[in-house]
C-alpha positions in Angstrom: 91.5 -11.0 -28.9 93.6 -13.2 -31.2 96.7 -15.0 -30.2 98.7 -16.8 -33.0 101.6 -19.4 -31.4 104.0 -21.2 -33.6 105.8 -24.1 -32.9 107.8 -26.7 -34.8 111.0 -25.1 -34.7 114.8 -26.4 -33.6 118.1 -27.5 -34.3 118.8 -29.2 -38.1 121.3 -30.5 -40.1 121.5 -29.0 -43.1 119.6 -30.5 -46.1 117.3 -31.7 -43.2 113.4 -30.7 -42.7 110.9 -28.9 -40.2 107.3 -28.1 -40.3 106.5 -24.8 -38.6 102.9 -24.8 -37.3 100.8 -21.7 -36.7 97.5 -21.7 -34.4 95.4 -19.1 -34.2 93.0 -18.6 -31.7 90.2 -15.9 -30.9 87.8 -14.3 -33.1 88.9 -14.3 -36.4 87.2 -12.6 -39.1 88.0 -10.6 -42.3 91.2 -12.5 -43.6 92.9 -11.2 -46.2 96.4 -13.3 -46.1 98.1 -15.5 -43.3 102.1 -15.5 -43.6 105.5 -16.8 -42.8 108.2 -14.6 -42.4 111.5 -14.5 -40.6 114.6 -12.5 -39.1 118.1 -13.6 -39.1 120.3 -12.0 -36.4 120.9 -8.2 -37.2 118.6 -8.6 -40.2 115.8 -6.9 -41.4 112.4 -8.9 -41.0 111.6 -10.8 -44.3 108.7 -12.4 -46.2 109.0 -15.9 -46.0 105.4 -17.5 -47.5 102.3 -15.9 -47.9 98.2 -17.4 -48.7 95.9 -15.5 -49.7 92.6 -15.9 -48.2 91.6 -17.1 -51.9 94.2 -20.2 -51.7 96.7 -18.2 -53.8 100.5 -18.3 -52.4 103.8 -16.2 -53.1 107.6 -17.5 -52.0 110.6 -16.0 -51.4 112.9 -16.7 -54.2 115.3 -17.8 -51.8 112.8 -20.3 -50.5 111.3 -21.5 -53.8 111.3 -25.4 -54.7 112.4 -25.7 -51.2 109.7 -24.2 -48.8 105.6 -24.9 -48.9 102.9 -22.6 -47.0 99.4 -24.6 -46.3 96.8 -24.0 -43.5 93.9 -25.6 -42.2 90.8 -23.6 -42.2 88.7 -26.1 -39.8 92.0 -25.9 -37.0 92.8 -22.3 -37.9 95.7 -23.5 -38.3 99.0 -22.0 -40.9 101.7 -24.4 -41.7 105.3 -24.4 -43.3 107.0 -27.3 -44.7 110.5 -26.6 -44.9 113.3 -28.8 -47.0 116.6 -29.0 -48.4 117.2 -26.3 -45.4 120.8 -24.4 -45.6 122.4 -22.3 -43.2 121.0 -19.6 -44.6 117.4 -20.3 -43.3 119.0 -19.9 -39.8 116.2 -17.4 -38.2 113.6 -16.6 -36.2 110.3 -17.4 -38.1 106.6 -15.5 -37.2 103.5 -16.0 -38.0 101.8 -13.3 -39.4 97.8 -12.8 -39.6 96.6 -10.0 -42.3 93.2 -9.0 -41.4 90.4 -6.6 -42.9 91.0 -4.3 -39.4 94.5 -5.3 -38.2 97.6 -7.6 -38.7 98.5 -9.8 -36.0 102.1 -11.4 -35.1 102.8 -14.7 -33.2 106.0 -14.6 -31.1 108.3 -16.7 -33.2 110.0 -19.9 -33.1 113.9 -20.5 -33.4 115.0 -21.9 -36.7 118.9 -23.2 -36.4 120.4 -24.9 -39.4 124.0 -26.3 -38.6 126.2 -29.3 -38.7 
C-alpha cells in the first residue's frame, strides 16, 4: 500500500514563501509522473506542477516564474517551492502519485495567503 502525506502548508503574507513537502511511503514502482495540484473553495481541482519520471516538469501558467516542483528519489520525497505567493494561491494543495497500475492522492495541506 502507498501512503503519500504532505506537509509544509499554513498561513502567509502575500509575496511570502512555503515549501510543500510530499513523502511517499510503501512499495513504489512503475512511476510515470509525481504532481502538485490544488483546489480553491468551490473550485474545480487544478494542476499545479508536474515531473516526469524522466526529470522533465510542466507549470501552471498561473504559477510560472513563481512556483518550482523538485523531488528526492533517495527520500521518495516531492517538493514545491512556492514564491511571490498571492491570494490567489489560497488552496488546498495534494500530492498526486501517477503510477504504471494506479494514481495515488495524499490528503492535502492548507495553503492560506492573506494579510
Amino acid at each position: 500500500q502507498v501512503q503519500l502525506v504532505e506537509s509544509g502548508g499554513g498561513l502567509v503574507q502575500p509575496g511570502g514563501s512555503l515549501r510543500l513537502s510530499c513523502a511517499a511511503s510503501g512499495t513504489i514502482f512503475g512511476i510515470n509522473a509525481m504532481a502538485w495540484y490544488r483546489q480553491a473553495t468551490g473550485k474545480q481541482r487544478e494542476l499545479v506542477a508536474e515531473i516526469t519520471r524522466g526529470g522533465s516538469t510542466n507549470y501552471a501558467d498561473s504559477v510560472k516564474g513563481r512556483f518550482t516542483i523538485s523531488r528526492d528519489n533517495a527520500k521518495n520525497t516531492l517538493y514545491l517551492q512556492m514564491n511571490s505567493l498571492k491570494p490567489e494561491d489560497t488552496a488546498v494543495y495534494h500530492c498526486n502519485l501517477d503510477l504504471s497500475y494506479r494514481t495515488y492522492w495524499g490528503q492535502g495541506t492548507q495553503v492560506t495567503v492573506s494579510s
